[in-house]
C-alpha positions in Angstrom: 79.4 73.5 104.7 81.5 76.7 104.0 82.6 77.6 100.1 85.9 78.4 99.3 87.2 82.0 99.5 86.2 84.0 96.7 83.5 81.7 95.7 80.0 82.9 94.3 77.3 81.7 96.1 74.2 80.1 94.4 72.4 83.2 93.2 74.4 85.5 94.6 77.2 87.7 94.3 80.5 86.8 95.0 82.3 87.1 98.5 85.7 86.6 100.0 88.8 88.7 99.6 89.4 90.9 96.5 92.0 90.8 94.0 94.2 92.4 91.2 93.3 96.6 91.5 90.5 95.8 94.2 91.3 95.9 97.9 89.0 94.8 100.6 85.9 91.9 100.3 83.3 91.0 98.2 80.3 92.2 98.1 81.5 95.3 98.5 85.6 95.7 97.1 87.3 99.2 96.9 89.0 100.3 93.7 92.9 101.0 95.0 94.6 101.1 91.7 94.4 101.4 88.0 96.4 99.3 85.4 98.5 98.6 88.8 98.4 102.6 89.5 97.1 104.1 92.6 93.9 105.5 92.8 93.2 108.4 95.3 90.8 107.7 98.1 90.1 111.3 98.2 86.3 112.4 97.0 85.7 114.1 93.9 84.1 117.3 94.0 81.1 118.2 91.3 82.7 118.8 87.8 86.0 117.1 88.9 87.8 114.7 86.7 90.4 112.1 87.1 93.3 112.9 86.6 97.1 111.0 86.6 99.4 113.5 88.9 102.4 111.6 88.3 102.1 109.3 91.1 98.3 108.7 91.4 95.0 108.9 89.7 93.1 112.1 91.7 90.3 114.0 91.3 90.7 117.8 90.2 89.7 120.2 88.2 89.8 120.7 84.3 90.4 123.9 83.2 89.3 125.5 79.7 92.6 126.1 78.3 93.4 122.4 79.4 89.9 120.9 77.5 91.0 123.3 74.5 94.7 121.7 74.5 93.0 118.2 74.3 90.3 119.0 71.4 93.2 119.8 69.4 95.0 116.8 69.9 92.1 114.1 69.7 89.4 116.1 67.6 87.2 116.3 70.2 83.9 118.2 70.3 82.5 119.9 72.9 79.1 121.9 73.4 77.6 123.7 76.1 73.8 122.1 76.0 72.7 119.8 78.3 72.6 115.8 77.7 69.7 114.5 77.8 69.7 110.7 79.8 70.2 107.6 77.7 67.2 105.7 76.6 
């Protein structure tokens, strides 16, 4: 007996192709796109963020005066100690 494409198998994860911003098969789909925008399939470097670069979403940089431009505009606050992990 085969299952239809796409299908979850009885306690298991789902397999077949991928859909919508995915791209590839299940068990293991690739994110290609955000909201229907391209994603970069380049590797982010520590302390990158992602960032829209007016044709993709890519890793890069964030710069202080950057970070300083957004608190202003969305209240945001920042501090310089560590996080501690999530309970």
């Amino acid at each position: 007996m085969t299952r239809p494409s796409g299908s979850t198998p009885a306690g298991g994860a789902p397999v077949g192709p991928a859909s919508g911003d995915l791209v590839g098969s299940y068990p293991a789909p690739t994110v290609a796109r955000l909201r229907n925008r391209l994603v970069s399939s380049a590797a982010p470097s520590v302390d990158d963020v992602l960032a829209w670069t007016g044709t993709e979403f890519a890793p890069r940089v964030l710069f202080g005066a950057e970070l300083a431009s957004v608190t202003r505009r969305t209240s945001l606050t920042t501090s310089n100690s560590p996080s501690s992990p999530a309970a």
